[in-house]
PAROKOL-396312 format. One record per residue: residue number from 1; residue in one letter; chain; z, y, x of N, C-alpha, C, O, CB in turn. Coordinates in Angstrom, 2 decimals. Each point is the difference from the previous one (the first is absolute). Glycine has a CB too. Layout:
REM residues N
[atom NUM; 'A'; 'A'; [Z; Y; X]; [Z; Y; X]; [Z; Y; X]; [Z; Y; X]; [Z; Y; X]]
...
//
This chain:
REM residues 104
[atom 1; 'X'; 'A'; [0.00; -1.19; 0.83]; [0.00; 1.19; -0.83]; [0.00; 1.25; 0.87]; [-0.77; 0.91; -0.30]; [1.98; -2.16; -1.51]]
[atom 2; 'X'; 'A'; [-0.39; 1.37; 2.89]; [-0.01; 0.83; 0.76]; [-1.09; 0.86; 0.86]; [-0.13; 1.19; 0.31]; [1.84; -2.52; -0.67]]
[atom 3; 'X'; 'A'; [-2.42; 0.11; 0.57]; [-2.10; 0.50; 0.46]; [-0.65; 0.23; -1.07]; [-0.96; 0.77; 0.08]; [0.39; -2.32; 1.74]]
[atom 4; 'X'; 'A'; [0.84; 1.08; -2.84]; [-1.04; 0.71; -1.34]; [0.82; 1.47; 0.15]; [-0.43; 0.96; 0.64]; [-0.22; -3.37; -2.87]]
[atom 5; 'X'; 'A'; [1.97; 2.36; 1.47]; [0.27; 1.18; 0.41]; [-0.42; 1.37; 0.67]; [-0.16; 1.10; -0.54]; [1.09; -2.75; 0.25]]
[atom 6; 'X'; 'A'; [-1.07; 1.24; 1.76]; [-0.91; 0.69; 1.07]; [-1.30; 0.35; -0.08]; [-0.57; 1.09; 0.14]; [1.80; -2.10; 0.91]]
[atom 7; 'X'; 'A'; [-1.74; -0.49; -1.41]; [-1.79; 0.41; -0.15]; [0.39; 1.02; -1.43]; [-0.91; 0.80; -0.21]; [-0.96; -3.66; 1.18]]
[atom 8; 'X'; 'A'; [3.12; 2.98; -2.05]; [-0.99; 0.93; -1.66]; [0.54; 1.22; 1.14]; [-0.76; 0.96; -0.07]; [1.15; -2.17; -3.62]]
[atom 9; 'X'; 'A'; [0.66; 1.39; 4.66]; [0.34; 1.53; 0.60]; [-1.12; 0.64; 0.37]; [-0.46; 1.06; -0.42]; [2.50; -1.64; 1.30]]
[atom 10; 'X'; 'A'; [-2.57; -0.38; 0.23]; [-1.50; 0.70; 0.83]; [-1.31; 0.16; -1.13]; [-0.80; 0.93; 0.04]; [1.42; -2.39; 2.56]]
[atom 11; 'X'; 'A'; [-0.65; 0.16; -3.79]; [-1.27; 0.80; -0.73]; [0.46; 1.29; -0.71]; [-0.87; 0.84; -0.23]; [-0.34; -3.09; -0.28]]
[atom 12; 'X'; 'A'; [2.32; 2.47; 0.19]; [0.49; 1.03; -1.29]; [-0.07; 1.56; 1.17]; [-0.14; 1.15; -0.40]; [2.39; -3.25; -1.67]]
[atom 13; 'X'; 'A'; [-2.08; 1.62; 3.61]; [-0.36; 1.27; 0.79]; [-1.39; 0.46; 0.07]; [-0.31; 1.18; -0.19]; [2.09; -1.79; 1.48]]
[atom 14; 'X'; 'A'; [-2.59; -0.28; -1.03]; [-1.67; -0.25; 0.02]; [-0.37; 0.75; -1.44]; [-0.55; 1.09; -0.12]; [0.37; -3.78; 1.57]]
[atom 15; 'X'; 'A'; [0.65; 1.76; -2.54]; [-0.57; 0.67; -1.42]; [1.37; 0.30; -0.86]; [0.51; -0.88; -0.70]; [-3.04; -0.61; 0.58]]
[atom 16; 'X'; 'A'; [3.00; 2.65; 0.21]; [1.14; 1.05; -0.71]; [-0.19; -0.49; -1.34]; [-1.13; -0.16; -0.47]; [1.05; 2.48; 1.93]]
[atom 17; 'X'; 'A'; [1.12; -2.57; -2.08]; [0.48; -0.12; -1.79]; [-0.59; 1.21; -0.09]; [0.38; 0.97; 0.65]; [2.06; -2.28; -1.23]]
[atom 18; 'X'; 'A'; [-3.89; 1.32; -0.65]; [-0.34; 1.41; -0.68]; [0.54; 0.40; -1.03]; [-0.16; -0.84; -0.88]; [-1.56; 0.59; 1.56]]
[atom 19; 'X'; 'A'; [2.22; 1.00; -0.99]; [0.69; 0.36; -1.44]; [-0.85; 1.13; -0.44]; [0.07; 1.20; 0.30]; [2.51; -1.85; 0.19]]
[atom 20; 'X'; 'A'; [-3.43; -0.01; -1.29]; [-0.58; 0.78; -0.77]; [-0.13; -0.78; -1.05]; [0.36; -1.17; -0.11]; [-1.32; 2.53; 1.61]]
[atom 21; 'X'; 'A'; [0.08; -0.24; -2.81]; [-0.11; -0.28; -1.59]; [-0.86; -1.24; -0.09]; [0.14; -0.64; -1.04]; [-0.02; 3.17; 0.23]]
[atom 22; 'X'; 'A'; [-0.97; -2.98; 1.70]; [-1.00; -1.00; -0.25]; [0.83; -1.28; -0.02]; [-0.51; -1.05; -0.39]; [-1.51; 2.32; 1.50]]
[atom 23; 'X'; 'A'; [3.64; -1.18; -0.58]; [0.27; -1.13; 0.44]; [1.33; -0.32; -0.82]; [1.02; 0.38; 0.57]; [-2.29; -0.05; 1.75]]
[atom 24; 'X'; 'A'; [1.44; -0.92; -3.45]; [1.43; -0.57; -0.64]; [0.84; -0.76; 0.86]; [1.15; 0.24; -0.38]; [-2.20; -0.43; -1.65]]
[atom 25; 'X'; 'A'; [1.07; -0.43; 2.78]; [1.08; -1.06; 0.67]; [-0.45; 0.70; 2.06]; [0.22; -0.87; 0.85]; [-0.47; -2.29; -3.49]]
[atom 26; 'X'; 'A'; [-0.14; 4.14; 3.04]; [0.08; 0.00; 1.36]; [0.27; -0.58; 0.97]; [-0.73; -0.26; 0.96]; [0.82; 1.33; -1.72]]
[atom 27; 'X'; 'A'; [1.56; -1.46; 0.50]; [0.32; -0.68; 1.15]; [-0.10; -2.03; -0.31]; [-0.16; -0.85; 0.87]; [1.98; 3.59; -0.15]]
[atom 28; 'X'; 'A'; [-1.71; -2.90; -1.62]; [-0.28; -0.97; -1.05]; [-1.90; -0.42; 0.43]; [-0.42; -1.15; 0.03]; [2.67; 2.48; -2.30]]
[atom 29; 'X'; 'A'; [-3.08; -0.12; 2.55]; [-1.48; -0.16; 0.29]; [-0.13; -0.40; 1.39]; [-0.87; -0.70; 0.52]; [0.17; 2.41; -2.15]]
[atom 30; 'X'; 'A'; [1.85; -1.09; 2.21]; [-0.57; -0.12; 1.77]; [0.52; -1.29; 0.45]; [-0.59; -0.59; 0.90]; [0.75; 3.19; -0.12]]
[atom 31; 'X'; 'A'; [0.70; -3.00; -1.22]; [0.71; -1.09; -0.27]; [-0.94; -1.38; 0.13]; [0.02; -0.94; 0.80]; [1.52; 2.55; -2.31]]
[atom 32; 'X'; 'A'; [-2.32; -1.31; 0.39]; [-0.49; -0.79; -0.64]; [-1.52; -0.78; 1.33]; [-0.35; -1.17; 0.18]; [1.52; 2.88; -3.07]]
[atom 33; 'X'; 'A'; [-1.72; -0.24; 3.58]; [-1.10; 0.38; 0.60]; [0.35; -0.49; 1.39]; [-0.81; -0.52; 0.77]; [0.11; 2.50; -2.33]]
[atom 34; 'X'; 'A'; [1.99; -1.76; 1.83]; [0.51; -0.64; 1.44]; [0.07; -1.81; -0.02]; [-0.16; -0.80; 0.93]; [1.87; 3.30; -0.60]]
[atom 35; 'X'; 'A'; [-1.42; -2.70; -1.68]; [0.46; -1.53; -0.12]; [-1.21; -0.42; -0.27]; [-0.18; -0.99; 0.70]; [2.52; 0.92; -1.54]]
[atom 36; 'X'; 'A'; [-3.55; 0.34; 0.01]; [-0.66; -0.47; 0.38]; [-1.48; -0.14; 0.85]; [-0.98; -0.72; -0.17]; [2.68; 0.65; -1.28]]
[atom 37; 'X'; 'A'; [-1.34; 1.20; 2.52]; [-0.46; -0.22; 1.12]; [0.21; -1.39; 0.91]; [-0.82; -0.80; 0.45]; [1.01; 3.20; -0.81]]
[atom 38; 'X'; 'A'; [1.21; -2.34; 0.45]; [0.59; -1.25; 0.46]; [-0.24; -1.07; -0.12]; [-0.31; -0.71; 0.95]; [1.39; 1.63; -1.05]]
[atom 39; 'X'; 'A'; [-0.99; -1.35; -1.18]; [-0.26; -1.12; -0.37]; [-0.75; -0.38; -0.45]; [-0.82; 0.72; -0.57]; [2.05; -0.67; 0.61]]
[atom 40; 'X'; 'A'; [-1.34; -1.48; -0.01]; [-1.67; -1.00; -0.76]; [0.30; 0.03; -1.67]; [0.94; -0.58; -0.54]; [-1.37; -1.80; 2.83]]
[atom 41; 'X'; 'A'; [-0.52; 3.14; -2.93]; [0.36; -0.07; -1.28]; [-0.74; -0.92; -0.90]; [0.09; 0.14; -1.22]; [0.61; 1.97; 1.66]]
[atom 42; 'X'; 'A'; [-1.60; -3.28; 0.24]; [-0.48; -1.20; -0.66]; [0.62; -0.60; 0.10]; [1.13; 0.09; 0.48]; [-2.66; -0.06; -0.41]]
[atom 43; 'X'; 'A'; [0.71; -1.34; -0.72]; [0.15; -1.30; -0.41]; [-1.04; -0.66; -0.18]; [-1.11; 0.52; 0.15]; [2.76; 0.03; -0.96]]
[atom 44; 'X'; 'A'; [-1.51; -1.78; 0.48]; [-1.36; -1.17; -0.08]; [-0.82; 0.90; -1.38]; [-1.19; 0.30; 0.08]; [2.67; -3.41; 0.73]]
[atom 45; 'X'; 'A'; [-0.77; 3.38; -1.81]; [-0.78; 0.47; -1.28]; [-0.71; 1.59; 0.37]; [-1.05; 0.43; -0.48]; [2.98; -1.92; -1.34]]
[atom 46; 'X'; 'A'; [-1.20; 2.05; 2.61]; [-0.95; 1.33; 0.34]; [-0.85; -0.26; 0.95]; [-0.74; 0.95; 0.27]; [2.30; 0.56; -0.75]]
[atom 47; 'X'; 'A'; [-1.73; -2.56; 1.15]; [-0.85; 0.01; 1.15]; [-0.91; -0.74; -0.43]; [-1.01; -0.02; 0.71]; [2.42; 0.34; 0.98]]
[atom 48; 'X'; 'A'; [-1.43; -1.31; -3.17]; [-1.01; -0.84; -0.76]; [-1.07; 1.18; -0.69]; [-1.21; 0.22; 0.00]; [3.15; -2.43; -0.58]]
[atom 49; 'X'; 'A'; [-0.24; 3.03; -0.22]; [-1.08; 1.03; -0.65]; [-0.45; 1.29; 0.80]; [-0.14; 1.00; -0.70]; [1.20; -1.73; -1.44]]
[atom 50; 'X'; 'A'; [-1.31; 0.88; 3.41]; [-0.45; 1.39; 0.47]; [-1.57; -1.17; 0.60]; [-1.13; 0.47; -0.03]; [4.10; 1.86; 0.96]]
[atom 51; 'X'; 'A'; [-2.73; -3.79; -0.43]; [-1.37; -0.59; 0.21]; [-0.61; -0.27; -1.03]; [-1.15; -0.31; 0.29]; [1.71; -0.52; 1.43]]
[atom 52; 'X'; 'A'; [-0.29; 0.77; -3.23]; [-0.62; 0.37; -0.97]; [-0.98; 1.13; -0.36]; [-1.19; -0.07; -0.30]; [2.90; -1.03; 0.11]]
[atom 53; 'X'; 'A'; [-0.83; 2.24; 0.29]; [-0.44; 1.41; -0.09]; [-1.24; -0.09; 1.19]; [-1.13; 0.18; -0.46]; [3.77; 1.12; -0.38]]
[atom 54; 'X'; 'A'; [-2.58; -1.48; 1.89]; [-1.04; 0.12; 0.79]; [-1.01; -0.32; -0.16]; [-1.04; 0.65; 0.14]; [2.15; -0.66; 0.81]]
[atom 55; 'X'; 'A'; [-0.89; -1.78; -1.48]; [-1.21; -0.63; -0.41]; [-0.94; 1.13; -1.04]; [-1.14; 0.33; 0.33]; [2.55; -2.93; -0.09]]
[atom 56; 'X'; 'A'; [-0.74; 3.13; -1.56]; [-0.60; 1.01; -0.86]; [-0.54; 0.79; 0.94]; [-1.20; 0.20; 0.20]; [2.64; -0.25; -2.09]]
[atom 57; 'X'; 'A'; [-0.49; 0.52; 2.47]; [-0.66; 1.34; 0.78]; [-1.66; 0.30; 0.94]; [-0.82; 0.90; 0.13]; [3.60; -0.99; 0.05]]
[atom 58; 'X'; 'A'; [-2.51; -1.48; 0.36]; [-1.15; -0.20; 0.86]; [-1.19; -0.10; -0.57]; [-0.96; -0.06; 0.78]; [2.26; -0.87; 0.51]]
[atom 59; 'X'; 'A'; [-1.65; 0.89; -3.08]; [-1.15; 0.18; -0.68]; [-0.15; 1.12; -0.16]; [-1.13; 0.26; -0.44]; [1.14; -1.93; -0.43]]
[atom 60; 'X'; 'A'; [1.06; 3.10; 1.14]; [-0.48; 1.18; -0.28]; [-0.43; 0.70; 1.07]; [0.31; -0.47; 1.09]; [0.93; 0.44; -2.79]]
[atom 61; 'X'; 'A'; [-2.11; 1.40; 1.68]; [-0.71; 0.47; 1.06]; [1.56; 0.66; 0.83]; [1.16; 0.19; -0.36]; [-4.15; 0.36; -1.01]]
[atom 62; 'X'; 'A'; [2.21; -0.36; 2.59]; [1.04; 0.63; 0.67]; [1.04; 0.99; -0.09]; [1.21; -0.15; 0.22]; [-2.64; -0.57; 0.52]]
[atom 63; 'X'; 'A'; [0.53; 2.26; -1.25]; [0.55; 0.63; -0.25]; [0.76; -0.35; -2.10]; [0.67; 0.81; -0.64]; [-2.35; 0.65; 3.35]]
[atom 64; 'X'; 'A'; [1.32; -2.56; -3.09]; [0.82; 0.00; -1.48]; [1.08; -0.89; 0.57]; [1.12; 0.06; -0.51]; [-3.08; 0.10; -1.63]]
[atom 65; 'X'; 'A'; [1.74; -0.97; 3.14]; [1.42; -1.05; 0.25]; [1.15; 0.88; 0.46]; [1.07; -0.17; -0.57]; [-2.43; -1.99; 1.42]]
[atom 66; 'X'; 'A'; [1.22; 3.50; 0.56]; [0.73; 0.25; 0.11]; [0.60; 1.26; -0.74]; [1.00; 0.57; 0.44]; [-1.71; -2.02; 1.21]]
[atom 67; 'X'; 'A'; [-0.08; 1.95; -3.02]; [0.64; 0.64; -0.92]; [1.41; -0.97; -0.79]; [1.16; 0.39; -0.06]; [-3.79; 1.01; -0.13]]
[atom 68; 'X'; 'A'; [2.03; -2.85; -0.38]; [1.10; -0.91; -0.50]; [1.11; 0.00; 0.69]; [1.15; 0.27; -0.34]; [-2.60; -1.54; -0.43]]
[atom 69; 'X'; 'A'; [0.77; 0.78; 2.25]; [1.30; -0.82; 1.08]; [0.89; 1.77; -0.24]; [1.21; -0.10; -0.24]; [-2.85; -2.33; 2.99]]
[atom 70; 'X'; 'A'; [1.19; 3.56; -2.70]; [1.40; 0.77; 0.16]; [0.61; 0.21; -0.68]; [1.12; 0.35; 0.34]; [-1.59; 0.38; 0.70]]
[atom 71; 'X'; 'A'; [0.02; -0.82; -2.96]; [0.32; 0.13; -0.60]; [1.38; -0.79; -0.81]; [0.93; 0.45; -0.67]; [-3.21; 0.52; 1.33]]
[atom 72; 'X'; 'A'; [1.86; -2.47; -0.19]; [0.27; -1.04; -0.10]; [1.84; -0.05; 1.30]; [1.05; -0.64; 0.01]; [-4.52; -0.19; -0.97]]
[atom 73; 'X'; 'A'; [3.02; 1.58; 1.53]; [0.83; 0.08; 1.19]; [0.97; 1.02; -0.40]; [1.19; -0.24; 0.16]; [-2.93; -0.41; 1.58]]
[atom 74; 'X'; 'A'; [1.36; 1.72; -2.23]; [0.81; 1.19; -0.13]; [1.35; -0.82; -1.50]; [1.19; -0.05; -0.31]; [-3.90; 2.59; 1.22]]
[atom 75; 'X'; 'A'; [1.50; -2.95; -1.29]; [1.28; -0.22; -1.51]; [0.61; -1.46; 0.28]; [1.09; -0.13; -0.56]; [-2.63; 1.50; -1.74]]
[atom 76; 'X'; 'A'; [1.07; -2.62; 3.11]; [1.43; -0.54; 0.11]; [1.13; 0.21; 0.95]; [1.00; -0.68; 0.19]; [-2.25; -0.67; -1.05]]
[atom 77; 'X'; 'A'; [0.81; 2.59; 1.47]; [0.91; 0.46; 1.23]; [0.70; 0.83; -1.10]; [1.19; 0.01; 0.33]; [-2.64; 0.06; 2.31]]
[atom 78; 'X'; 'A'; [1.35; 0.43; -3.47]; [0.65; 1.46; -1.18]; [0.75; -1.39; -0.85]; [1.15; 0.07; -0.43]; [-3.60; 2.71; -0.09]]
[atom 79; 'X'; 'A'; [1.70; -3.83; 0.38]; [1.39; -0.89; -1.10]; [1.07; -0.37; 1.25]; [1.18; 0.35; 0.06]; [-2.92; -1.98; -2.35]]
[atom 80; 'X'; 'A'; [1.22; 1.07; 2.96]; [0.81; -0.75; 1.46]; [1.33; 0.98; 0.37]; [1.10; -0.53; 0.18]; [-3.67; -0.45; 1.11]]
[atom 81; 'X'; 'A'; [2.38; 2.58; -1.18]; [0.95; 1.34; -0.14]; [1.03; -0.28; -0.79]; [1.22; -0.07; 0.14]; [-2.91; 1.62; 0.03]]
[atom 82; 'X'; 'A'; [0.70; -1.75; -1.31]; [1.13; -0.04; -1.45]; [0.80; -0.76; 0.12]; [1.16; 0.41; -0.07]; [-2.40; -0.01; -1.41]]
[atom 83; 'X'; 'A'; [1.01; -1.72; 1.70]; [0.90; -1.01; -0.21]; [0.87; -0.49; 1.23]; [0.84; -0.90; -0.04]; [-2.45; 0.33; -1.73]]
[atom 84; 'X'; 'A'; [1.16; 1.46; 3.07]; [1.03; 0.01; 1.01]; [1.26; 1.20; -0.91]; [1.18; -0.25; -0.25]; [-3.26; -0.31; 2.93]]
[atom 85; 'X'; 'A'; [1.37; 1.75; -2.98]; [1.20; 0.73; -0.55]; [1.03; -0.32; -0.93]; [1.21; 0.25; -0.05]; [-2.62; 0.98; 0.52]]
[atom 86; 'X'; 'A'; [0.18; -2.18; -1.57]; [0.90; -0.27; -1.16]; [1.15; -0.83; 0.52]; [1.12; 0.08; -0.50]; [-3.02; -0.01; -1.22]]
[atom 87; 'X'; 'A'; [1.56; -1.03; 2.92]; [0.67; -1.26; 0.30]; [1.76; 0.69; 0.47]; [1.11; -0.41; -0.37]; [-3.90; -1.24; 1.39]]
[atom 88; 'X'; 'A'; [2.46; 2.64; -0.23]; [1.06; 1.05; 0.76]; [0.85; 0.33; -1.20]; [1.10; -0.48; -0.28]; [-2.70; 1.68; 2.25]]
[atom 89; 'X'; 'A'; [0.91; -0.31; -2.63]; [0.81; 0.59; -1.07]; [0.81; -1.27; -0.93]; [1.16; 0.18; -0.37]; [-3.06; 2.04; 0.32]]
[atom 90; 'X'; 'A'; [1.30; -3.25; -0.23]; [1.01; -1.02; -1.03]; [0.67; -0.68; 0.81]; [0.79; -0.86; -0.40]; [-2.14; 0.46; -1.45]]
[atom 91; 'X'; 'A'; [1.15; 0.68; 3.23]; [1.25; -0.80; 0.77]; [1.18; 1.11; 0.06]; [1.12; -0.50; -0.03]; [-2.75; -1.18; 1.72]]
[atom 92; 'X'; 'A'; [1.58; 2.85; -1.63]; [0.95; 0.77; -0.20]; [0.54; 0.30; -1.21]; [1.17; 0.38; -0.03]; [-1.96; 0.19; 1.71]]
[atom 93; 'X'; 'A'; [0.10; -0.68; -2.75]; [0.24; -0.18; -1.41]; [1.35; -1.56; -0.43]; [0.99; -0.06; -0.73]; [-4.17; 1.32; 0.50]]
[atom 94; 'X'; 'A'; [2.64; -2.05; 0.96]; [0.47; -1.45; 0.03]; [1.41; 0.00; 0.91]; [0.66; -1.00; -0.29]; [-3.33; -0.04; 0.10]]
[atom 95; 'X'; 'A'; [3.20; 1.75; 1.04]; [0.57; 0.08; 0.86]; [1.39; 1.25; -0.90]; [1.15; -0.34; -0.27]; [-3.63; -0.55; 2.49]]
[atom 96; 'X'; 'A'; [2.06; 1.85; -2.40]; [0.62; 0.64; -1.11]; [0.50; -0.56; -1.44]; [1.22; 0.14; -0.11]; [-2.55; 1.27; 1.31]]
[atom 97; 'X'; 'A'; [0.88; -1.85; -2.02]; [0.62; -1.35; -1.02]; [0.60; -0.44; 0.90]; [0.96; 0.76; 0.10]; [-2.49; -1.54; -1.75]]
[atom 98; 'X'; 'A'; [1.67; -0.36; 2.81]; [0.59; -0.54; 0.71]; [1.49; 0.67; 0.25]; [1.08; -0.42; -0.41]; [-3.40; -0.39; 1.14]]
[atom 99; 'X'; 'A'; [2.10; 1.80; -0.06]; [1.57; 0.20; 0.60]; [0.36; 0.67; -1.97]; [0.86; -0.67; -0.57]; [-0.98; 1.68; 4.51]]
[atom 100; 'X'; 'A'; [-0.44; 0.04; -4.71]; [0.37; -0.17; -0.99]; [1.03; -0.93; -0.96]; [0.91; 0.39; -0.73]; [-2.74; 0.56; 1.55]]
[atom 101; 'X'; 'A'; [1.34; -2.45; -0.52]; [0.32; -1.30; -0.61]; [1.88; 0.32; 0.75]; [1.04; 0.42; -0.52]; [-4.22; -2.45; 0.49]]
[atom 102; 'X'; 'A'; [2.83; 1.56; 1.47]; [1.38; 0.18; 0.71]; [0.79; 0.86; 0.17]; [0.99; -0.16; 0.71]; [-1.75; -0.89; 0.05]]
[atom 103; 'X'; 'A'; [0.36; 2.59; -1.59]; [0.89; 1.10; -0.71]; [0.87; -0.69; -0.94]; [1.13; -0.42; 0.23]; [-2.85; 2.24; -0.11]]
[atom 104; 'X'; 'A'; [1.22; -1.87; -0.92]; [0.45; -0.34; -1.14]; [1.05; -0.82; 0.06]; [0.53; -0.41; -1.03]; [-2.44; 0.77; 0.27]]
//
């Protein structure tokens, strides 16, 4: 934990938490952008379905494949966001009930 640690210090120096209006969760975003730099975010089913996608792709002309491939790219990288955030947020949600429970 201690070298992840290190490596989010040095990216968060490299690329500064932006706080601006475009951005609801900031530090929650950079977060998100450092981790998954890091890490391998497949599996056997994304690596079946991105050699899928290709196969399609490779019937379209050049310039229409790599209109798809970015398109295609931009929005499961925008769900992939989401559901790293959502995942964050209901673990802290989950964690709160928790000590809640042991208030009581």
């Amino acid at each position: 934990m201690k070298a992840y640690l290190e490596k989010l210090k040095a990216y968060v120096e490299i690329h500064p938490i932006q706080f601006d209006d475009d951005c609801d969760f900031p530090a929650l975003d950079s977060l998100y952008w450092h981790y998954s730099e890091c890490h391998n975010m497949s599996n056997e089913k994304t690596k079946q379905a991105s050699a899928n996608l290709n196969a399609c792709l490779e019937e379209l002309s050049l310039k229409d494949n790599d209109r798809v491939f970015f398109l295609v790219g931009a929005l499961c990288a925008e769900h992939e966001r989401i559901a790293f955030l959502a995942g964050l947020q209901l673990g802290a949600q989950l964690i709160l009930e928790l000590l809640q429970q042991t208030d009581a």
